[in-house]
C-alpha positions as a Python dict, from the first residue, in 0.01 Angstrom:
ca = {
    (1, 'X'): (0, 0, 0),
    (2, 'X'): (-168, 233, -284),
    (3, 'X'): (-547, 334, -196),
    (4, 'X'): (-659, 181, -530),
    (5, 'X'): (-866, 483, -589),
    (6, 'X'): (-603, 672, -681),
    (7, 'X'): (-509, 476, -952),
    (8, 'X'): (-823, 604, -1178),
    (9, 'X'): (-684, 959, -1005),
    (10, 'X'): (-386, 931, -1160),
    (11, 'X'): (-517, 880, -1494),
    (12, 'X'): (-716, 1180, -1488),
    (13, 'X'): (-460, 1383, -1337),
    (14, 'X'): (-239, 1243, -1602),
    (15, 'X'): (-470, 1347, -1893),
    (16, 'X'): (-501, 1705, -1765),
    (17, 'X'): (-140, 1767, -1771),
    (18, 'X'): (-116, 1665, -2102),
    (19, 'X'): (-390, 1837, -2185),
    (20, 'X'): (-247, 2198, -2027),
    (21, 'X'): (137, 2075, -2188),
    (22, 'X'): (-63, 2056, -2554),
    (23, 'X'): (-232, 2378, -2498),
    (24, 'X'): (70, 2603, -2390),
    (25, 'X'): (321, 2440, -2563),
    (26, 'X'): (540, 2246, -2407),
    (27, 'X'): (589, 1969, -2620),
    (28, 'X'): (742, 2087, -2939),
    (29, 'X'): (681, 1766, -3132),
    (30, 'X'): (369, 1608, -3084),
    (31, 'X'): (485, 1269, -2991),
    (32, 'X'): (619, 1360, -2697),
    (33, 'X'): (287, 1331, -2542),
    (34, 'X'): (232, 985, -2648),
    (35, 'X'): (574, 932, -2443),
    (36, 'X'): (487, 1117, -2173),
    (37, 'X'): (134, 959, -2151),
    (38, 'X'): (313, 630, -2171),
    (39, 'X'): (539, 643, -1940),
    (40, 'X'): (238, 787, -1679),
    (41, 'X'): (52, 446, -1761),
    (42, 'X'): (340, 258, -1708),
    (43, 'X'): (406, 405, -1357),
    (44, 'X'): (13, 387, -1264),
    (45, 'X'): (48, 1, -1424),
    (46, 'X'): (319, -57, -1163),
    (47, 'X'): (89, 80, -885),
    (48, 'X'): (-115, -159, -944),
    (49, 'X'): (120, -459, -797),
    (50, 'X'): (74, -240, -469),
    (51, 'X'): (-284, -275, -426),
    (52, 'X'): (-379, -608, -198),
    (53, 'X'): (-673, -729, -421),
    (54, 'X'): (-954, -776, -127),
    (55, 'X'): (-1319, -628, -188),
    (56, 'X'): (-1390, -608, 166),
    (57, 'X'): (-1164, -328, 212),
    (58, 'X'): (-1150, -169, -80),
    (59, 'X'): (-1492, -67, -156),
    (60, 'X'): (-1670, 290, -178),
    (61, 'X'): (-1996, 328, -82),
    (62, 'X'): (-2104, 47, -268),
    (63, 'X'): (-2052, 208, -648),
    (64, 'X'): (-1677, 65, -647),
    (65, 'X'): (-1475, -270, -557),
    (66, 'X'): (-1098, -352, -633),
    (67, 'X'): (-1076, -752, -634),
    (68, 'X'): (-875, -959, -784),
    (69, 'X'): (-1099, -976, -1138),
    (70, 'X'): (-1114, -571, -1141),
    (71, 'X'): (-736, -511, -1080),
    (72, 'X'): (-637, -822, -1352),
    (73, 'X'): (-848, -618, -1624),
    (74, 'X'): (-771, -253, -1497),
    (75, 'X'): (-371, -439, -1575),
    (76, 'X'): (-564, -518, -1885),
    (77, 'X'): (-686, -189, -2006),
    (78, 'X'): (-333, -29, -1875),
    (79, 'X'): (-128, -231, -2122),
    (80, 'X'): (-386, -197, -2429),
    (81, 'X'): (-371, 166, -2394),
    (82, 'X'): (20, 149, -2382),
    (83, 'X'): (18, -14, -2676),
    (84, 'X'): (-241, 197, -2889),
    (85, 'X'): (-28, 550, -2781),
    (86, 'X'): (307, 325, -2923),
    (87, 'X'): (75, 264, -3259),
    (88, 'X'): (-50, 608, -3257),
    (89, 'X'): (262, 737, -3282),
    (90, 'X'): (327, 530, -3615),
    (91, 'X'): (-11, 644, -3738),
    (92, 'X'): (82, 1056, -3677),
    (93, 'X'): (205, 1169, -4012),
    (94, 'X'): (-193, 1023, -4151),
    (95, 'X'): (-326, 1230, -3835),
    (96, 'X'): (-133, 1522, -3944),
    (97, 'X'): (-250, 1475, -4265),
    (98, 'X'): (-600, 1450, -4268),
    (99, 'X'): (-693, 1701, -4000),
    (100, 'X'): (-758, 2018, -4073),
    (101, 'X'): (-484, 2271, -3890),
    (102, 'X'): (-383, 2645, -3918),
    (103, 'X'): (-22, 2543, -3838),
    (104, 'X'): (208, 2265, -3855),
    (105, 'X'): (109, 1956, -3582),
    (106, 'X'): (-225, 2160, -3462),
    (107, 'X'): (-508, 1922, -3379),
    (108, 'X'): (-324, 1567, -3379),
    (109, 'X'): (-187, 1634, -2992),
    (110, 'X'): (-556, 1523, -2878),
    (111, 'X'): (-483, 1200, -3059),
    (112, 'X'): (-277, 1064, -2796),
    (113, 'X'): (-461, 1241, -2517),
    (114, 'X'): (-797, 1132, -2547),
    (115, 'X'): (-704, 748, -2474),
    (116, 'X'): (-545, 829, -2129),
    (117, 'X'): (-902, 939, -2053),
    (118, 'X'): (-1119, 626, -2220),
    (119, 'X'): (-801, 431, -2026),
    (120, 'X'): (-961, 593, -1701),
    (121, 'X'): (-1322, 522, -1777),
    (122, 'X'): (-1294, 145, -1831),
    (123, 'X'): (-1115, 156, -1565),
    (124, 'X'): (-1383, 259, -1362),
    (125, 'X'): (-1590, 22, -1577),
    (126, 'X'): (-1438, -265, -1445),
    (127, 'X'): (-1445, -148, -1058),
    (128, 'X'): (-1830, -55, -1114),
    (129, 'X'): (-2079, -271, -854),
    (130, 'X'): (-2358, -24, -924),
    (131, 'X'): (-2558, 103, -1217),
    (132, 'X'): (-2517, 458, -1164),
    (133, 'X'): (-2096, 397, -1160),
    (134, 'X'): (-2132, 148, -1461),
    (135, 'X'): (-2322, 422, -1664),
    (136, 'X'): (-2131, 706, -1581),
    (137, 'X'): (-1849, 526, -1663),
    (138, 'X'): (-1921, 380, -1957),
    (139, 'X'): (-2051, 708, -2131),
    (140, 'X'): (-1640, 840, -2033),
    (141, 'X'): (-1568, 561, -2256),
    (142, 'X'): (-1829, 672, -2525),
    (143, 'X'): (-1790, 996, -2532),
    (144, 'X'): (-1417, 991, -2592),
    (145, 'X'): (-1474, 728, -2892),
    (146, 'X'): (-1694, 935, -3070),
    (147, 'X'): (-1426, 1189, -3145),
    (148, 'X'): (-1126, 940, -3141),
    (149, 'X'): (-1347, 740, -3452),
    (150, 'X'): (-1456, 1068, -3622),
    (151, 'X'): (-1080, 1204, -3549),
    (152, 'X'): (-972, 1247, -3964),
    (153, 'X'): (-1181, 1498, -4043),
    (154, 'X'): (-1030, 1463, -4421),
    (155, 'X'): (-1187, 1138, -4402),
    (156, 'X'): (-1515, 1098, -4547),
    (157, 'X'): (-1508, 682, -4397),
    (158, 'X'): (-1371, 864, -4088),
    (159, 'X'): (-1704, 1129, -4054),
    (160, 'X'): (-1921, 845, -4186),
    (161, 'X'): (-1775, 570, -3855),
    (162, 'X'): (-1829, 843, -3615),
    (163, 'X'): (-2196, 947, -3731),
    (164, 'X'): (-2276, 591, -3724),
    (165, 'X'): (-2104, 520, -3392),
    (166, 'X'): (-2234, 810, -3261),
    (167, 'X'): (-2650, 685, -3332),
    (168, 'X'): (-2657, 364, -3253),
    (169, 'X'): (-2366, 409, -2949),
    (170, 'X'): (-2708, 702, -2838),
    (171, 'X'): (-2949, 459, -2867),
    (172, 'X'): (-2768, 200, -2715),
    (173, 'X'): (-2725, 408, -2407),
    (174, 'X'): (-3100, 517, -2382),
    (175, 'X'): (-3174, 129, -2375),
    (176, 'X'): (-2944, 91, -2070),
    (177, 'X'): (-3117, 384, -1873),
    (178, 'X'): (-3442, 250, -1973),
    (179, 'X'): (-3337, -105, -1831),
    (180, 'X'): (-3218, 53, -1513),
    (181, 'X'): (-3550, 273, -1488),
    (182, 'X'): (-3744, -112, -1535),
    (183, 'X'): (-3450, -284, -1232),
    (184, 'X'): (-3496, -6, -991),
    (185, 'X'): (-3860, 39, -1051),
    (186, 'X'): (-3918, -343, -996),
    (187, 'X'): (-3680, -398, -724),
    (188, 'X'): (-3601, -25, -542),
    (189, 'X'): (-3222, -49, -582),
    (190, 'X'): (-2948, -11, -867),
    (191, 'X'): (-2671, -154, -641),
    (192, 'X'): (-2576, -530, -827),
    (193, 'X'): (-2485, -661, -461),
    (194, 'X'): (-2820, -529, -353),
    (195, 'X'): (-3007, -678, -646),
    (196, 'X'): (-2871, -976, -554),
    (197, 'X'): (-2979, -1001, -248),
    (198, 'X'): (-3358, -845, -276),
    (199, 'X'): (-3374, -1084, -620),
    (200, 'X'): (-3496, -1421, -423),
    (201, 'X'): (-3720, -1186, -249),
    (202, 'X'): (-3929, -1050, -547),
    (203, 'X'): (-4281, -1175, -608),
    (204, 'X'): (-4354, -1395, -930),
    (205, 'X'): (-4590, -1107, -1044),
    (206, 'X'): (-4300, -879, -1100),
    (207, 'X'): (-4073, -1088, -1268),
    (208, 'X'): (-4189, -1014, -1598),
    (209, 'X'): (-4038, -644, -1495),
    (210, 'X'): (-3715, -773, -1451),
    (211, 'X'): (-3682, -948, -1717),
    (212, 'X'): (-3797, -648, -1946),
    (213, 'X'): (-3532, -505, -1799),
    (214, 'X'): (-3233, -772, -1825),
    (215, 'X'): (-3345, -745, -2164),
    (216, 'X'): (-3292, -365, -2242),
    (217, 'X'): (-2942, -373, -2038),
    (218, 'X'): (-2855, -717, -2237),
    (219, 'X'): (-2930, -475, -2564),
    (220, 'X'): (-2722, -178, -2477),
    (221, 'X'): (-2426, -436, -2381),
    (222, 'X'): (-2467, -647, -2683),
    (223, 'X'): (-2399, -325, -2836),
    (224, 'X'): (-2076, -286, -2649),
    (225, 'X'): (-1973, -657, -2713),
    (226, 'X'): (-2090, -670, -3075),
    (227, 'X'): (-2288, -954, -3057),
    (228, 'X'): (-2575, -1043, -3309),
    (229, 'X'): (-2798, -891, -3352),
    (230, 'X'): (-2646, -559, -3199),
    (231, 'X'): (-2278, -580, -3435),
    (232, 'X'): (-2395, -343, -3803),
    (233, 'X'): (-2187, -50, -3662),
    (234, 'X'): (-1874, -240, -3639),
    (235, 'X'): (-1763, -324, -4008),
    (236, 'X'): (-1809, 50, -4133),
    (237, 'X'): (-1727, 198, -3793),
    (238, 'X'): (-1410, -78, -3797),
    (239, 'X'): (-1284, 31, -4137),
    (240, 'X'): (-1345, 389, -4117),
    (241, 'X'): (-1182, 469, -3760),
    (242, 'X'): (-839, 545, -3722),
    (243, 'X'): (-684, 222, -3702),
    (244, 'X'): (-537, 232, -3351),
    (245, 'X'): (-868, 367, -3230),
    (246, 'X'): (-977, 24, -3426),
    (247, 'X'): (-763, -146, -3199),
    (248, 'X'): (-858, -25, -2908),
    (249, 'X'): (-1216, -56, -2978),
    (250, 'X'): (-1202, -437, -3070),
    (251, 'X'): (-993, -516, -2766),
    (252, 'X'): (-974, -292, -2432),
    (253, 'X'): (-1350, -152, -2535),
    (254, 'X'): (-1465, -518, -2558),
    (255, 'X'): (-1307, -670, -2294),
    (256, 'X'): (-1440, -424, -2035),
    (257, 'X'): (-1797, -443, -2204),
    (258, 'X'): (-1759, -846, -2132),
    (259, 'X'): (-1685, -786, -1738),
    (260, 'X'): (-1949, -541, -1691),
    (261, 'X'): (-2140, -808, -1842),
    (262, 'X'): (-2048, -1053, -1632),
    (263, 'X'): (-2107, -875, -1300),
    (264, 'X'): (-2477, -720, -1417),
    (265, 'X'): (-2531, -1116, -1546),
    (266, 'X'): (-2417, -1264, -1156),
    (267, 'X'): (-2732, -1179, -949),
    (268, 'X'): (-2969, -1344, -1163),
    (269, 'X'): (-2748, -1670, -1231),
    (270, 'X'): (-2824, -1738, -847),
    (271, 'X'): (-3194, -1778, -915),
    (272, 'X'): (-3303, -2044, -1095),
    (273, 'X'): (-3611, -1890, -1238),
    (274, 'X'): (-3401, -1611, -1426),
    (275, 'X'): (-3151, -1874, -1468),
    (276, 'X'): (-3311, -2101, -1711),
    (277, 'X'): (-3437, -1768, -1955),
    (278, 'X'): (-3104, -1644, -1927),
    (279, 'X'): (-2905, -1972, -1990),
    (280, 'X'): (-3131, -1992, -2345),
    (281, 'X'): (-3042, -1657, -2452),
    (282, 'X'): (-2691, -1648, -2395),
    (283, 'X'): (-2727, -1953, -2573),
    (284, 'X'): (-2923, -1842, -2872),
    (285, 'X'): (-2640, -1497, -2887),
    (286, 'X'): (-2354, -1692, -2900),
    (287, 'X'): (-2462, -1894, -3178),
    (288, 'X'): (-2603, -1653, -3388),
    (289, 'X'): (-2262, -1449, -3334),
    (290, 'X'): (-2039, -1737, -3393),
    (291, 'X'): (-2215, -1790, -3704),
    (292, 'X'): (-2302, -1463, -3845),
    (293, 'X'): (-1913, -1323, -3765),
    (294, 'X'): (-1733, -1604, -3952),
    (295, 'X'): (-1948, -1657, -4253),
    (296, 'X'): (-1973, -1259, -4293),
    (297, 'X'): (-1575, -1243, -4279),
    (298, 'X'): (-1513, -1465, -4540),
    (299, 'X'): (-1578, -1245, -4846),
    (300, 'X'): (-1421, -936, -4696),
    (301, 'X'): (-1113, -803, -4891),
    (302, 'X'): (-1020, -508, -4658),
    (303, 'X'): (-831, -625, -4374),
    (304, 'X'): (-984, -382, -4124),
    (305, 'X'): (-1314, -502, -4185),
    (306, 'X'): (-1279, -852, -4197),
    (307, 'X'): (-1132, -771, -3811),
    (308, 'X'): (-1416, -640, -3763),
    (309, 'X'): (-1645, -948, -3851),
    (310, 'X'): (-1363, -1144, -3681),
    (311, 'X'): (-1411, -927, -3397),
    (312, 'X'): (-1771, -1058, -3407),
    (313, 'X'): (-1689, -1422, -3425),
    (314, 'X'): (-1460, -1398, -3122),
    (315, 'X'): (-1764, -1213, -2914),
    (316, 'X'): (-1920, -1542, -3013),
    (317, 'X'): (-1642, -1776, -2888),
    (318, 'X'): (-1660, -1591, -2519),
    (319, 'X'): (-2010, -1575, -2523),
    (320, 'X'): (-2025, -1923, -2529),
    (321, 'X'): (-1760, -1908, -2237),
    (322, 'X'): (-2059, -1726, -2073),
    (323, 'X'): (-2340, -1964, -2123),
    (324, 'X'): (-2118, -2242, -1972),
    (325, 'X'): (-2044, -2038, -1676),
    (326, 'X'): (-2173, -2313, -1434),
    (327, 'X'): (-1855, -2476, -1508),
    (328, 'X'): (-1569, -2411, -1230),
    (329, 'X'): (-1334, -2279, -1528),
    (330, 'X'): (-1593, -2096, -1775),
    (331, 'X'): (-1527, -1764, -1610),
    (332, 'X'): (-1111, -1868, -1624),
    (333, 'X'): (-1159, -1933, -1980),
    (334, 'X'): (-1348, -1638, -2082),
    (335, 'X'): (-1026, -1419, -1918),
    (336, 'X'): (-776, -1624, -2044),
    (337, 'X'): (-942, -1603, -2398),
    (338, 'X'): (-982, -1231, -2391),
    (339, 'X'): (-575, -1194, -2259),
    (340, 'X'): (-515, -1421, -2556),
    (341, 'X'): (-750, -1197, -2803),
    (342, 'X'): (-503, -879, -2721),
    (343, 'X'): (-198, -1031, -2747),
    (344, 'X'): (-264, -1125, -3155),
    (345, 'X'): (-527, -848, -3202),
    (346, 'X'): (-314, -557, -3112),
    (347, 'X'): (-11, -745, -3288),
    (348, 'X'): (-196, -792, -3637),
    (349, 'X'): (-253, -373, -3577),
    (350, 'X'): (43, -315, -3501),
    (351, 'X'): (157, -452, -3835),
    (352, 'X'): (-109, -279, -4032),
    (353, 'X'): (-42, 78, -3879),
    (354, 'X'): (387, 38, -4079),
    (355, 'X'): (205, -115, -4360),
    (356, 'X'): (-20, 116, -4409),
    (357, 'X'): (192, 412, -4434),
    (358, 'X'): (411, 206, -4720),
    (359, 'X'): (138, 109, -4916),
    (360, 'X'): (-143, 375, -4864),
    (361, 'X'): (-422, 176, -4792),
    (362, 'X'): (-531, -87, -4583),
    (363, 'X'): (-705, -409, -4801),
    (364, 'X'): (-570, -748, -4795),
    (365, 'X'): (-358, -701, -5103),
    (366, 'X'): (-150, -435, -5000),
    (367, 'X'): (-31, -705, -4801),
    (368, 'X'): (96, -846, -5139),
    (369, 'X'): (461, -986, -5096),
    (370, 'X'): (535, -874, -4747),
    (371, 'X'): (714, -1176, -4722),
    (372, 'X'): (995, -1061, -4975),
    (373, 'X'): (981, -698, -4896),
    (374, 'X'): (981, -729, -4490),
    (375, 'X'): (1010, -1074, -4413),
    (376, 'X'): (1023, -1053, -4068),
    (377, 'X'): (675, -819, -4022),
    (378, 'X'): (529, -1083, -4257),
    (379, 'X'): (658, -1391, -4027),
    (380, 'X'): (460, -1136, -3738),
    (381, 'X'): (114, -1122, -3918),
    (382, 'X'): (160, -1512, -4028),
    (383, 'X'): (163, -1546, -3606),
    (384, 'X'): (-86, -1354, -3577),
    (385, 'X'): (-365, -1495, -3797),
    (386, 'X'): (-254, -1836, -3691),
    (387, 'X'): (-339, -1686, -3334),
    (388, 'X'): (-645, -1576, -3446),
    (389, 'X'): (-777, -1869, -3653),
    (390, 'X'): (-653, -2092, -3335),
    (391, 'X'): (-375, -2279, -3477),
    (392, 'X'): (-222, -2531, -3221),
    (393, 'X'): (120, -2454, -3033),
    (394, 'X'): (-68, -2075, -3067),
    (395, 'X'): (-229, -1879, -2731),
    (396, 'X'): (-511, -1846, -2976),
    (397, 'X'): (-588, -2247, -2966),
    (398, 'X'): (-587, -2273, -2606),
    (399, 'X'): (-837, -2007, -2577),
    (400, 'X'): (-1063, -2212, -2792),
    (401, 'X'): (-993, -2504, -2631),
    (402, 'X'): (-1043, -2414, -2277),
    (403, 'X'): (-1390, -2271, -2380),
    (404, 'X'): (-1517, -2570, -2577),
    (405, 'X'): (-1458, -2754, -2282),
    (406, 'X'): (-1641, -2551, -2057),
    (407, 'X'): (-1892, -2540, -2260),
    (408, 'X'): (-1869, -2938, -2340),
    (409, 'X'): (-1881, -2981, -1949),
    (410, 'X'): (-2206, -2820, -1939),
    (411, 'X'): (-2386, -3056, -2209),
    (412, 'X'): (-2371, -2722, -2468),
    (413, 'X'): (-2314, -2967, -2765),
    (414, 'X'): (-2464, -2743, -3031),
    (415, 'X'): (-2246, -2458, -2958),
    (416, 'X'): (-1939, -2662, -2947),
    (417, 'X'): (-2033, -2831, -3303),
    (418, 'X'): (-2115, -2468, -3439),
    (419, 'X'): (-1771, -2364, -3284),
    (420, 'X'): (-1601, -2622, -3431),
    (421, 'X'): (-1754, -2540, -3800),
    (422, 'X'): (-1655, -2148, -3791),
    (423, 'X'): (-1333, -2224, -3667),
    (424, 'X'): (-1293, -2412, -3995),
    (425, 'X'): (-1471, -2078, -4201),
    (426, 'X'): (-1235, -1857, -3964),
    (427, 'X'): (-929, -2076, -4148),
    (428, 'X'): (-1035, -1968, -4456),
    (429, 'X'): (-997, -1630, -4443),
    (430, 'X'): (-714, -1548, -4207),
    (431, 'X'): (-528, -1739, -4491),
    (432, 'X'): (-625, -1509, -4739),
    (433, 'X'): (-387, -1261, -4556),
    (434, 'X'): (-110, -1546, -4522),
    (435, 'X'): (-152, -1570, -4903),
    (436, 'X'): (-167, -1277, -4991),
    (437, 'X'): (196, -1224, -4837),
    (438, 'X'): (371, -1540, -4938),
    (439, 'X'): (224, -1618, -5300),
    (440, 'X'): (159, -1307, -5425),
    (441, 'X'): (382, -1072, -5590),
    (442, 'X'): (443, -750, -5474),
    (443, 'X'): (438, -390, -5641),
    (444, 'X'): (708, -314, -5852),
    (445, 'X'): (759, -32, -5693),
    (446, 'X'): (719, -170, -5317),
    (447, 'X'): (1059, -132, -5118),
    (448, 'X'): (1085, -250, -4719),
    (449, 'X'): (821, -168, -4449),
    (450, 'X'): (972, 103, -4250),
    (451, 'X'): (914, 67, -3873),
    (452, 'X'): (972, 275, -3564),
    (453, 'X'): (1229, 31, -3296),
    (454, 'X'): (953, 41, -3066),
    (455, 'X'): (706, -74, -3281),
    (456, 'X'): (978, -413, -3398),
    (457, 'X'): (1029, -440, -2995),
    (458, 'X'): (633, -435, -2945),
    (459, 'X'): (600, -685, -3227),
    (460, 'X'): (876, -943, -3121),
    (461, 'X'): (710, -926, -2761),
    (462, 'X'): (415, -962, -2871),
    (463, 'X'): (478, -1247, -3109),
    (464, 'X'): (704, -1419, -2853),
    (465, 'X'): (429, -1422, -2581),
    (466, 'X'): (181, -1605, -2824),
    (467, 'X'): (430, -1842, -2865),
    (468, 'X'): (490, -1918, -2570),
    (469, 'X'): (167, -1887, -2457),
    (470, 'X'): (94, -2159, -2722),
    (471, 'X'): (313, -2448, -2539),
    (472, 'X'): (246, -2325, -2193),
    (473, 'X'): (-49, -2166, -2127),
    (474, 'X'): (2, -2287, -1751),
    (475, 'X'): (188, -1922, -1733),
    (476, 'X'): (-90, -1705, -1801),
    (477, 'X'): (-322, -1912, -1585),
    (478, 'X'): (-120, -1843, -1313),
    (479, 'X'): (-209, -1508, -1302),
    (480, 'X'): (-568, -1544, -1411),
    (481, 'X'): (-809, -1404, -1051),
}
């Protein structure tokens, strides 16, 4: 058995080695670090299936737990980051081109390194049972985003997402601190177990305190979730970033944001006082999320962006998964939903990234004719946005599905009607892709898609597994902790 500690270890350790190969040279082309990185992850992923997932053994001094929630997503955020270093390597000749170097390749090795690092902070994010660990962790995760978004420094949209991410991701953090100045002020601990425990305890008269703070920390998350009314970075910062930084933002960033949310949310779920204000605005964020993603999506003609919105809408969708977390299956659904989410996200990226390149830019209608010039990438994205929009016989649908009726089981009718409604909007445009690909015509000049063969073997298993997914979800739920 694998102390489970050393699986964030070997990240690091992993990073600094590619770090010291970049700086002296010993990877001639720069995509041998994305190899090298990948193949690390892949090892560490393996590790994983070595570690017995039991929380009574595998803790540390109360700031970290391995159980079987925290090693499912630390699998998670292994396989996103696999997949954004196989991306990134489509993506290099852009890097190469719109950073500023003194020789050949200088300056884009740091593109793939800097993930293997934001891999090991969520990590950690995900393992966190303590303030302290959460914010430590999460500003790993920060830190590294600001220069992976800001990363084209050619790029005016690139400088303009990284200023932005970088002000509001600031102020974001100083409302977390503040919250956890108001938690341990009110109750003398920053431990989540021990907050649990001291939370029954706590006189009425101070319960205004902790709810000042909930509130602060349920900012600076919101933040990390994109949920209304914490989501303006995320169209410019969406659009702007390099698009597997996009990627990894919308998915691995997200889904560790939504189980740090779900462990800070636990203590107070078990007292019914802090229940009931809770319960109403979990409530009130999922709606106006589900609401204000899909109808903002629907006039959006660059595809990035309207992710982004989309990106929205789904924080909607699982925040409703939240609210109905009284249900036995809410917390099932919200991980199955969020497995679901990067299986089609990263696959509609991964299409983008070959596009892209082809067509030099990234709006809905250079997607024009894909269908004629690639067929096969187009069949991909159609899969994809059917995904997305929650087609049935897609993973996509059940995702929906099993979170409508969690949240039908708890009497949230309003949600589920408001659900139903932006799935309808969410139709709408993920077919103006589909359209744009089959009816339109394409460029004159437009020849095939070219495509690495581990990008087509990423796509196919990617595509596959939302098929299958799609008839029998009974697989994944298998696995789910």
């Amino acid at each position: 058995m694998i102390d489970p500690v050393f699986l964030e270890v070997s990240v690091v350790v992993l990073g600094i080695f590619l770090l010291m190969a970049e700086a002296f040279g010993l990877a001639k082309e720069k995509s041998t670090l994305a190899w090298w990185a990948i193949g690390g992850l892949a090892a560490v992923f393996i590790g994983t299936f070595f570690i017995g997932p039991n929380s009574n053994s595998f803790e540390v001094s109360g700031f970290y737990v391995v159980d079987g929630l925290s090693l499912f997503f630390k699998r998670f955020v292994l396989i996103s980051t696999i997949l954004v270093l196989v991306m990134s390597v489509d993506y290099l000749p852009i890097v190469q081109r719109l950073v500023p170097a003194e020789r050949p390749g200088a300056g884009s090795g740091e593109f793939f390194i800097l993930p293997v690092f934001t891999c090991a902070g969520l990590m950690w994010m995900v393992s966190a049972t303590d303030f302290i660990m959460i914010f430590c962790a999460l500003e790993l995760v920060t830190i590294s985003f600001y220069i992976q978004v800001a990363y084209l420094r050619r790029s005016m949209s690139s400088l303009e997402a990284g200023t932005k991410y970088l002000i509001l991701g600031a102020l974001s953090t100083g409302f977390l601190v503040y919250g956890i100045t108001w938690f341990f002020g009110a109750t003398g601990q920053t431990n989540l177990v021990a907050i649990r425990e001291v939370l029954p305890l706590i006189p009425v008269a101070n319960h205004p305190a902790i709810l000042f703070g909930l509130a602060l920390v349920l900012v600076a998350l919101g933040f990390k979730i994109a949920a209304v009314p914490f989501q303006f970075w995320v169209p410019d910062v969406y659009q702007g970033a390099p698009t597997p930084v996009t990627a990894y933002l919308a998915v691995a960033s997200k889904a560790a944001g939504f189980l740090v949310l779900i462990r800070v949310l636990e203590p107070f779920f078990t007292v019914p006082s802090f229940q009931n204000k809770l319960f109403l605005a979990l409530v009130l964020l999922a709606l106006l999320t589900l609401v204000f993603g899909n109808l903002a999506a629907i006039p959006q003609t660059n595809f990035k962006r309207l992710l982004g919105y989309s990106s929205i809408a789904h924080a909607g969708y699982l925040l409703m998964g939240l609210a109905a977390i009284g249900d036995a299956f809410a917390g099932g659904a919200v991980v199955f939903y969020l497995s679901g989410y990067l299986l089609m996200t990263f696959l509609a990226f991964l299409i983008l990234v070959p596009v892209t390149k082809a067509s030099g830019g990234d709006d809905i209608a250079h997607f024009n004719g894909l269908a004629r010039r690639s067929p096969g990438l187009a069949l991909a994205m159609l899969i994809a946005a059917a995904s997305l929009a929650g087609v049935p016989f897609t993973v996509g649908f059940f995702g929906k599905f099993f979170i409508f009726e969690a949240a039908m089981n708890q009497g949230l009718y309003l949600l589920v009607l408001a659900g139903i409604v932006t799935v309808a909007s969410g139709f709408y445009y993920y077919f103006k892709v589909i359209r744009a690909m089959y009816w339109q015509p394409a460029p004159e000049d437009a020849g095939p898609v070219a495509i690495t063969k581990t990008s087509s073997v990423a796509i196919f298993i990617l595509a596959m597994l939302i098929l299958i997914l799609g008839v029998y979800p009974q697989l994944l739920i298998g696995m789910l902790p």
